[in-house]
C-alpha positions in Angstrom: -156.5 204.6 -26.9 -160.5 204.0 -25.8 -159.6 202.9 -22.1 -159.8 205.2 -19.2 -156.1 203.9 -18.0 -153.5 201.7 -18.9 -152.5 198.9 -16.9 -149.8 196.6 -17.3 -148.7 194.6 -14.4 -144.9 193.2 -15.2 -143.4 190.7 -13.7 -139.9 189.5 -13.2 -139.4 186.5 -14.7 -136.9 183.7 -13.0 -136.0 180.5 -14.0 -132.8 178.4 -13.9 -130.2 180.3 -15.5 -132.3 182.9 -16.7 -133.8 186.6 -15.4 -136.0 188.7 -17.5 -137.3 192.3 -16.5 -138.8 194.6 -18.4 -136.2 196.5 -19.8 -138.1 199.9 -20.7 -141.4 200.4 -20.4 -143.0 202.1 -24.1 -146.4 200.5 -23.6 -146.5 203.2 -20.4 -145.4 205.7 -22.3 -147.9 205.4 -25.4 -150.9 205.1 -22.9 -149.7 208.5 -21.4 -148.8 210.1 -24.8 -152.9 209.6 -25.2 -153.4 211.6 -21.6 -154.1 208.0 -19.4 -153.0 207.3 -16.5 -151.0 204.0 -15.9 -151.1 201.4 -13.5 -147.9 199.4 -13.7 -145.0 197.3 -11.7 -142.4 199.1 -9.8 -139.6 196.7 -11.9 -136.6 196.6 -14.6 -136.5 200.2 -16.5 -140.7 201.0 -15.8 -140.6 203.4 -12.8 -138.5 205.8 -15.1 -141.6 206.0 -17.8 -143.9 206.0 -15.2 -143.8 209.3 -12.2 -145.6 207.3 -9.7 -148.2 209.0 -7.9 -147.9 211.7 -10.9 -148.9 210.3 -14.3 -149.8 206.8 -12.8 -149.4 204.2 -9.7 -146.1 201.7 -9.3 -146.9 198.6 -7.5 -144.7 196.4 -5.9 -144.0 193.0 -8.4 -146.7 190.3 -7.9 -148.8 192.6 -5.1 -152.3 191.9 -6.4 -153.6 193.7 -3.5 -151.8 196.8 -4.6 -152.7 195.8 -8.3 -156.7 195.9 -7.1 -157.0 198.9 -4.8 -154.9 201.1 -7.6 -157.6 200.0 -10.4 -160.6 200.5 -7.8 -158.7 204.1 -7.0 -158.4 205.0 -10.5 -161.5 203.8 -12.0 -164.0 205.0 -9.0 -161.9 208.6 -9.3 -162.2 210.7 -12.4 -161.0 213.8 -11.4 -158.2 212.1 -10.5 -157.8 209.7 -13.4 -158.1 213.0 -15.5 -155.4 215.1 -13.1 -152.8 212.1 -13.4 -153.9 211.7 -17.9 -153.1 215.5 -18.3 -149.6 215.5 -16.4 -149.1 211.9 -18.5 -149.7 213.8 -21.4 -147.0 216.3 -20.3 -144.3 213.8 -18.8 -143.8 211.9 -21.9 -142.5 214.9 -23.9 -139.0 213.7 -22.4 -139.4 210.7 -24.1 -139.4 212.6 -27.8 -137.3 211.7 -30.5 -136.4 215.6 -30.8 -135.2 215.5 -27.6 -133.4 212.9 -27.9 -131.8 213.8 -31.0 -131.2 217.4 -28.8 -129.4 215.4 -26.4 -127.4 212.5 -28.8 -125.5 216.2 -30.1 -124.9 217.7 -27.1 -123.2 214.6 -26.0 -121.3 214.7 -29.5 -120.3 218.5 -29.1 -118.9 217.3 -26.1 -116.8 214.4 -27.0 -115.6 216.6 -30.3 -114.3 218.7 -27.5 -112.0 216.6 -25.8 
């Protein structure tokens, strides 16, 4: 991952019939895995793979106000580009498939018991 951050702005889609969010947000994740920050839209499953304020920035869907002053925040700040990259690094480690193995058995333990 060569970029200082990741950005992704999402948008809810809406047409006649029709409603498409993003369901879960792995391009997040995979630019955090590598310690960047994110900048990305506060919609569908995103703001759970993204701690906003923490390991990136949420905007609101189609704010490109918020969109501008978040890449002007991260990209003028280093230290805090580098604070946010290193607790990334550390907040996707929820997201491993260990863990989520961990957690598919404990939730089999417990149906077994019942």
């Amino acid at each position: 991952f060569l970029a200082d951050l990741g950005v992704g702005p999402s948008r809810e889609l809406k047409f006649i019939g029709y409603k498409h969010r993003e369901s879960f947000g792995t391009f997040y994740l995979e630019a955090q895995a590598m310690a960047k920050p994110v900048v990305a839209t506060r919609t569908g499953g995103i703001p759970e793979a993204v701690s906003d304020g923490q390991t990136g920035v949420l905007i609101p869907n189609k704010d490109q106000r918020a969109l501008k002053d978040s890449l002007i925040k991260l990209l003028t700040n280093e230290n805090l580009r580098k604070k946010m990259g290193q607790r990334a690094r550390k907040f996707v480690d929820k997201f491993s498939w260990e863990r989520a193995i961990h957690l598919f058995k404990e939730v089999l333990k417990e149906i077994k018991k019942e």
